[in-house]
C-alpha positions as protocol buffer text, in pm:
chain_id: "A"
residue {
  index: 1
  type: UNK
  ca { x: -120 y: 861 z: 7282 }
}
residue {
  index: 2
  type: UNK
  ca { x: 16 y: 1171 z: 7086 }
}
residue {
  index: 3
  type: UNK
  ca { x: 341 y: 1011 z: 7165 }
}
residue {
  index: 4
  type: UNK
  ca { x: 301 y: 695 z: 7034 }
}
residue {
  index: 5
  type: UNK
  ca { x: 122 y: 831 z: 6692 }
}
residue {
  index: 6
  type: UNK
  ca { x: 331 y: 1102 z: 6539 }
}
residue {
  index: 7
  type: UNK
  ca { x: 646 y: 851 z: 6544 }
}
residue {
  index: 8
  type: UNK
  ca { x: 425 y: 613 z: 6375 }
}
residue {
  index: 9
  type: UNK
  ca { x: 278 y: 846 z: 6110 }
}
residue {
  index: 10
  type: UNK
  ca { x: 653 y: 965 z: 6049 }
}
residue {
  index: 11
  type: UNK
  ca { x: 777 y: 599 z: 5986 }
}
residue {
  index: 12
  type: UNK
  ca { x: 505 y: 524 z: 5744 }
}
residue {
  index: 13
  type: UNK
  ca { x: 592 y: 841 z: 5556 }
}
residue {
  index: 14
  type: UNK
  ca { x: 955 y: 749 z: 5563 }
}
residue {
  index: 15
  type: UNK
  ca { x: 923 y: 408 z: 5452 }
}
residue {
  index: 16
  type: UNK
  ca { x: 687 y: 527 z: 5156 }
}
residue {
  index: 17
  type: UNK
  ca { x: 893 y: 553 z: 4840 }
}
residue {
  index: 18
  type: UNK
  ca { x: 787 y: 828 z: 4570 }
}
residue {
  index: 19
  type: UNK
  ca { x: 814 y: 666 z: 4168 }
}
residue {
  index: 20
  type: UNK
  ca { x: 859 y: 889 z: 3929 }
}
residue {
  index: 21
  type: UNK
  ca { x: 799 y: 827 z: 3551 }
}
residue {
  index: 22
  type: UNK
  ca { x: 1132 y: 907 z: 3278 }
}
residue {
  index: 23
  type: UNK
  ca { x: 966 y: 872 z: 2912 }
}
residue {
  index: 24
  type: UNK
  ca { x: 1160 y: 746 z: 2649 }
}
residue {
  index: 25
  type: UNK
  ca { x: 1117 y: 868 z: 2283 }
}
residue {
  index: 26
  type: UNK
  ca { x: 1211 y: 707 z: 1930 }
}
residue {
  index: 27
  type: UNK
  ca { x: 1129 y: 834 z: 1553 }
}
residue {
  index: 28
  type: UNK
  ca { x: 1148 y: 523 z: 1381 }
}
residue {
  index: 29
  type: UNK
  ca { x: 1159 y: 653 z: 993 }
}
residue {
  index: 30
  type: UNK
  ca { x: 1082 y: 357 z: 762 }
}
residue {
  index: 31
  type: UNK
  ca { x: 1387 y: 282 z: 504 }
}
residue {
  index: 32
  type: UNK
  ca { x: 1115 y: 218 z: 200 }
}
residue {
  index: 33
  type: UNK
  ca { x: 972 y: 457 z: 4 }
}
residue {
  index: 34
  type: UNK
  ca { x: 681 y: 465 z: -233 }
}
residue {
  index: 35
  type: UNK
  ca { x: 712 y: 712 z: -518 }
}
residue {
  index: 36
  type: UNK
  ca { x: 412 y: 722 z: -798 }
}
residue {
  index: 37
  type: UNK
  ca { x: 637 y: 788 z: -1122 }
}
residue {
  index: 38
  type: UNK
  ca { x: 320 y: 731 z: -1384 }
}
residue {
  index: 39
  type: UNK
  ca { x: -30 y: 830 z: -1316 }
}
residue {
  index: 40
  type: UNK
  ca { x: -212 y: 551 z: -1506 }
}
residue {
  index: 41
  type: UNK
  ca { x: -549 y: 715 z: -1764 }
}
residue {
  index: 42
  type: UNK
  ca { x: -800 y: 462 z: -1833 }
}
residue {
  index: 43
  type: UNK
  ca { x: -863 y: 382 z: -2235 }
}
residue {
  index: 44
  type: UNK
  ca { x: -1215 y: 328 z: -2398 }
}
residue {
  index: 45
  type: UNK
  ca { x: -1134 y: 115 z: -2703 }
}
residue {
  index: 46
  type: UNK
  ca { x: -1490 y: -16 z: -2647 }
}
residue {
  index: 47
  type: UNK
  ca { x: -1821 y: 106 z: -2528 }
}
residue {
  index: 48
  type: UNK
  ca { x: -1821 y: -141 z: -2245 }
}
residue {
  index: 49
  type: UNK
  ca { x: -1441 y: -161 z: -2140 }
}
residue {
  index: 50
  type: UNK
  ca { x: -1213 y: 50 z: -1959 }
}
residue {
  index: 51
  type: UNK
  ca { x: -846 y: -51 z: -1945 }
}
residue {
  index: 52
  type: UNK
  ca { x: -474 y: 89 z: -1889 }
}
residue {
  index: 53
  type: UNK
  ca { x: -360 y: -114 z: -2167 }
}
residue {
  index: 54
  type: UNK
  ca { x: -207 y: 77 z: -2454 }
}
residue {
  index: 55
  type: UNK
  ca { x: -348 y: -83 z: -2764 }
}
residue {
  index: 56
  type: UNK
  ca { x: -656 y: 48 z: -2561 }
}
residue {
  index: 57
  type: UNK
  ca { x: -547 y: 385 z: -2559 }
}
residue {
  index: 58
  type: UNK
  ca { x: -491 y: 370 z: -2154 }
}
residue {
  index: 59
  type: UNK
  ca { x: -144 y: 422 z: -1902 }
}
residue {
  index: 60
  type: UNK
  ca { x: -72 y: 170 z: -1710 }
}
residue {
  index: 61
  type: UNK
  ca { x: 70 y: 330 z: -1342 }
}
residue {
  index: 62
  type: UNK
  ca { x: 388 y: 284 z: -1213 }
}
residue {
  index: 63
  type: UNK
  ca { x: 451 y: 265 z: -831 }
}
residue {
  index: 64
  type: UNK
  ca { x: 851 y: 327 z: -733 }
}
residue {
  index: 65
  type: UNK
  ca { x: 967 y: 114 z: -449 }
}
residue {
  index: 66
  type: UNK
  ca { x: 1303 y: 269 z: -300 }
}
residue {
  index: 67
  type: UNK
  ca { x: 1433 y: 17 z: -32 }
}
residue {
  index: 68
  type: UNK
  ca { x: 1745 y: 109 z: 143 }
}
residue {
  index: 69
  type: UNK
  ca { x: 1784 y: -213 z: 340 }
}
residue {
  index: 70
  type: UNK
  ca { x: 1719 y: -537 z: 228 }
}
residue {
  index: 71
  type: UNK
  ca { x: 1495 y: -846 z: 375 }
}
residue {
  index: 72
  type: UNK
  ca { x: 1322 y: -600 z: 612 }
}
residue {
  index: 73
  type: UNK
  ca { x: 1041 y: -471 z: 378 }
}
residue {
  index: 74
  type: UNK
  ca { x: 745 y: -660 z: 157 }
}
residue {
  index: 75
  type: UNK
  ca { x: 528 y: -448 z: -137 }
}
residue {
  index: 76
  type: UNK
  ca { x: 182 y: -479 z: -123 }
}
residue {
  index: 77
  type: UNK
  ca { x: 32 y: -378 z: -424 }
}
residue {
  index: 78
  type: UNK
  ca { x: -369 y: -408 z: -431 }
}
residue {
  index: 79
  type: UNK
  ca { x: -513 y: -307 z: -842 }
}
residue {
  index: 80
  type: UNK
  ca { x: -848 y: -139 z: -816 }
}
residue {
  index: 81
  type: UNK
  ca { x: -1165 y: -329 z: -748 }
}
residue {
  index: 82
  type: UNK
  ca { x: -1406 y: -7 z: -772 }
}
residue {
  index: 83
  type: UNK
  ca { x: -1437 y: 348 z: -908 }
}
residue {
  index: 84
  type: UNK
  ca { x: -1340 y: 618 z: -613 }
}
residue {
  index: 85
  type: UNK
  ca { x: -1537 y: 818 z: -878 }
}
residue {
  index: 86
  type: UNK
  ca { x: -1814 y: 768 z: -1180 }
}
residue {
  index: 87
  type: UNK
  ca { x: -2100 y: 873 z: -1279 }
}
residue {
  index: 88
  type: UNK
  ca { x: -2357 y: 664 z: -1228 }
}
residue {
  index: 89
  type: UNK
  ca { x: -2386 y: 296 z: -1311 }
}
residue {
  index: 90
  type: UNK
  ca { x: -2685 y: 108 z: -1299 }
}
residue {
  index: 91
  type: UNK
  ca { x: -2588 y: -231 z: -1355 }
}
residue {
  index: 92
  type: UNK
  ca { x: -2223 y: -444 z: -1237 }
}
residue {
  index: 93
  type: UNK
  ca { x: -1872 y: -410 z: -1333 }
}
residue {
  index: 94
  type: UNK
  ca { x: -1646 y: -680 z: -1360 }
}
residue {
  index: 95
  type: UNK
  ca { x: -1268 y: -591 z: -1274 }
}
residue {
  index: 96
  type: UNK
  ca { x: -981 y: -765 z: -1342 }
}
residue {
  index: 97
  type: UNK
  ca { x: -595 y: -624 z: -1338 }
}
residue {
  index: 98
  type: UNK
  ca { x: -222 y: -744 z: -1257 }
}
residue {
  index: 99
  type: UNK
  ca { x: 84 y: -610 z: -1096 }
}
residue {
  index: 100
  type: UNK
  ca { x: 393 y: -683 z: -1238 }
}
residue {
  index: 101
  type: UNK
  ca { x: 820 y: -593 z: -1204 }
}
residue {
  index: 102
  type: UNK
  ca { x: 866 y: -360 z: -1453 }
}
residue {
  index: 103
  type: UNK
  ca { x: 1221 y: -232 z: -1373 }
}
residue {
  index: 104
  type: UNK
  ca { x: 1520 y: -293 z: -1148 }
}
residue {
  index: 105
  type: UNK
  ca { x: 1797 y: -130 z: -1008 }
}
residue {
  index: 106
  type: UNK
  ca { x: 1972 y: -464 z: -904 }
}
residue {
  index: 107
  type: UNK
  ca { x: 1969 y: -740 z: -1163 }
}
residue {
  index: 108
  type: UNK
  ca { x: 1953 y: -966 z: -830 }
}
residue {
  index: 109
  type: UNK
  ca { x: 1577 y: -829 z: -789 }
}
residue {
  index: 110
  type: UNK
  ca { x: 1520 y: -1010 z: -1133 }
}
residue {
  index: 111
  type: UNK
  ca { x: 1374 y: -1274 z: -855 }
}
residue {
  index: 112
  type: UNK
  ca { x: 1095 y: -1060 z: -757 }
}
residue {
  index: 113
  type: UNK
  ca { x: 841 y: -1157 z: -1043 }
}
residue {
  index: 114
  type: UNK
  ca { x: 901 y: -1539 z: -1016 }
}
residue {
  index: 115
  type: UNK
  ca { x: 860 y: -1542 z: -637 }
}
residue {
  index: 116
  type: UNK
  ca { x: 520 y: -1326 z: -548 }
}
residue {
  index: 117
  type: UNK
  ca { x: 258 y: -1465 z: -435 }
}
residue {
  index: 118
  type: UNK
  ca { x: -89 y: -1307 z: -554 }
}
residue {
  index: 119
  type: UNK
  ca { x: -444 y: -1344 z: -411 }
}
residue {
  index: 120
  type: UNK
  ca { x: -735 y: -1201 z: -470 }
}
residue {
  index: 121
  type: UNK
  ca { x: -684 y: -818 z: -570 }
}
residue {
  index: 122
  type: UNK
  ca { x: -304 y: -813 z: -418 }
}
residue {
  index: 123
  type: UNK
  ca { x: 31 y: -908 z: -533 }
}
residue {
  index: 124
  type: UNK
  ca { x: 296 y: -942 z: -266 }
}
residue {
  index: 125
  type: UNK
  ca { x: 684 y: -908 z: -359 }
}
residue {
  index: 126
  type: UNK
  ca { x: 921 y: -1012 z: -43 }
}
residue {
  index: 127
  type: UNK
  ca { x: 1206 y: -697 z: -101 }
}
residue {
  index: 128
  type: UNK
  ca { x: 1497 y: -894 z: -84 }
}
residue {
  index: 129
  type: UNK
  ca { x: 1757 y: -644 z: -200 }
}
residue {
  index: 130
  type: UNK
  ca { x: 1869 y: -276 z: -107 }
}
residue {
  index: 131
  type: UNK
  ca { x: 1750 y: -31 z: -422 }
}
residue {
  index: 132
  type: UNK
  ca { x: 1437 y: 78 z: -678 }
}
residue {
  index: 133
  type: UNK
  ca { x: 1189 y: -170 z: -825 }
}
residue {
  index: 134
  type: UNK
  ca { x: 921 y: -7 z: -1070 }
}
residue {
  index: 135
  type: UNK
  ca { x: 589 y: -221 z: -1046 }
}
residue {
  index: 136
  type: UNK
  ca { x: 363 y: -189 z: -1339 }
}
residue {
  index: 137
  type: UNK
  ca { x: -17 y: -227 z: -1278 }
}
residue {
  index: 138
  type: UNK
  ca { x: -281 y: -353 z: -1507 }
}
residue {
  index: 139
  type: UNK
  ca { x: -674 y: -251 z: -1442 }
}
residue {
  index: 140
  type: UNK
  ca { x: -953 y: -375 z: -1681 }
}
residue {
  index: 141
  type: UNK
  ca { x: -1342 y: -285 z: -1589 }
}
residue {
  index: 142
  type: UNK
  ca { x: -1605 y: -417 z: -1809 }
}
residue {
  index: 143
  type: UNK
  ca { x: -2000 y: -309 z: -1764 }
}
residue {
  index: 144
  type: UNK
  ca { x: -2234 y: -503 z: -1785 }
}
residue {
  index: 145
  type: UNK
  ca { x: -2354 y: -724 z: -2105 }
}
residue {
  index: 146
  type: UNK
  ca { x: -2336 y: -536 z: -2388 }
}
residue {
  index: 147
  type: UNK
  ca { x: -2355 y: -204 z: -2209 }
}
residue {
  index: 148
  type: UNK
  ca { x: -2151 y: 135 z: -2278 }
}
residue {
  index: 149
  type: UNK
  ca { x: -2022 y: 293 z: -1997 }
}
residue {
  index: 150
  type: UNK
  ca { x: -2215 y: 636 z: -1961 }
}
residue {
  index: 151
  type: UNK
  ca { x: -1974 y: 961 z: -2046 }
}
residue {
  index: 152
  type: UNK
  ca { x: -1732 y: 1144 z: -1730 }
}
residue {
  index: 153
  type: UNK
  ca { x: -1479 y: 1116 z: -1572 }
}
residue {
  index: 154
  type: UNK
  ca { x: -1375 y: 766 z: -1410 }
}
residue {
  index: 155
  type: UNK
  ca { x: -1110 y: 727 z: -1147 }
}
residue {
  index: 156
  type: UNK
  ca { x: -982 y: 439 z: -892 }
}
residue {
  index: 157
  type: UNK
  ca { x: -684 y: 403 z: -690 }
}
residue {
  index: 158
  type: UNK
  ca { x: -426 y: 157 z: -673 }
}
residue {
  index: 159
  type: UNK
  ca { x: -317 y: 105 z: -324 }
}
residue {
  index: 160
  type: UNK
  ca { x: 59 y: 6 z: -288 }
}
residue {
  index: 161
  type: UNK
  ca { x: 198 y: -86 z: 148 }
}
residue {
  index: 162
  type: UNK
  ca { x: 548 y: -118 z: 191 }
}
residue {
  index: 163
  type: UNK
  ca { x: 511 y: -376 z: 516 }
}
residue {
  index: 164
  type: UNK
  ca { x: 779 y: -403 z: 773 }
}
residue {
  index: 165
  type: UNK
  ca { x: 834 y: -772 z: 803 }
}
């Protein structure tokens, strides 16, 4: 019986094949860049408005898009909806705001502005050319009905994707 087994044990280990696991690695660095080039400051021309307008007295921001190859990338620029800081408010704010193409380094980009496509808080600009678009945002809060905005410091956040497509 010992006879018989060991050669069988010995051609099941022999006919069992051993896999053995190679990882590959990649470092995929994205060929867009977003670069903040103005902080935007909120004006207070009225009690119950806060804008980045500058007959308000505010700054509109400006987000840099660098895009070193073209038709691969789309911006994603979202203007604020809420305060990531306030004091306290005790009644609603209404927001409104706008992203637009404020500069080019391509005068083929000049396309960008007639061909986004907006909905509800975003603006979406297909980057169709290799260089640096400046996009200017607008941000308008009111408080409200009739209601001045109580005094400190007020800050939100535009949030600006560069998407692989």
């Amino acid at each position: 019986m010992k006879k018989i087994l060991i050669p069988a044990i010995a051609t099941v280990f022999a006919c069992s094949s051993f896999a053995e696991e190679t990882p590959i690695v990649g470092n995929v660095q994205s060929k867009c860049q977003i670069i903040t080039d103005t902080e935007g400051v909120y004006g207070n021309a009225t009690p119950d408005t806060l804008s980045t307008d500058a007959a308000d007295g505010g700054v509109e921001p400006i987000v840099r898009f660098d895009v070193l190859q073209a038709n691969y990338y789309k911006a994603v620029i979202a203007h604020p909806m809420s305060f990531s800081e306030s004091p306290t408010l005790i009644d609603n704010t209404a927001w409104t705001g706008s992203t637009e193409v404020g500069e080019v380094s391509e005068t083929t980009m000049s396309t960008y502005e007639t061909n986004k496509v907006t909905y509800d808080n975003k603006t979406e600009y297909d980057l169709t050319v290799a260089g640096s678009t400046w996009f200017k945002i607008s941000s308008d809060v009111a408080y409200g009905f009739d209601r001045a905005f109580p005094s400190g410091i007020y800050r939100s956040v535009v949030q600006a994707d560069c998407i692989a497509k």
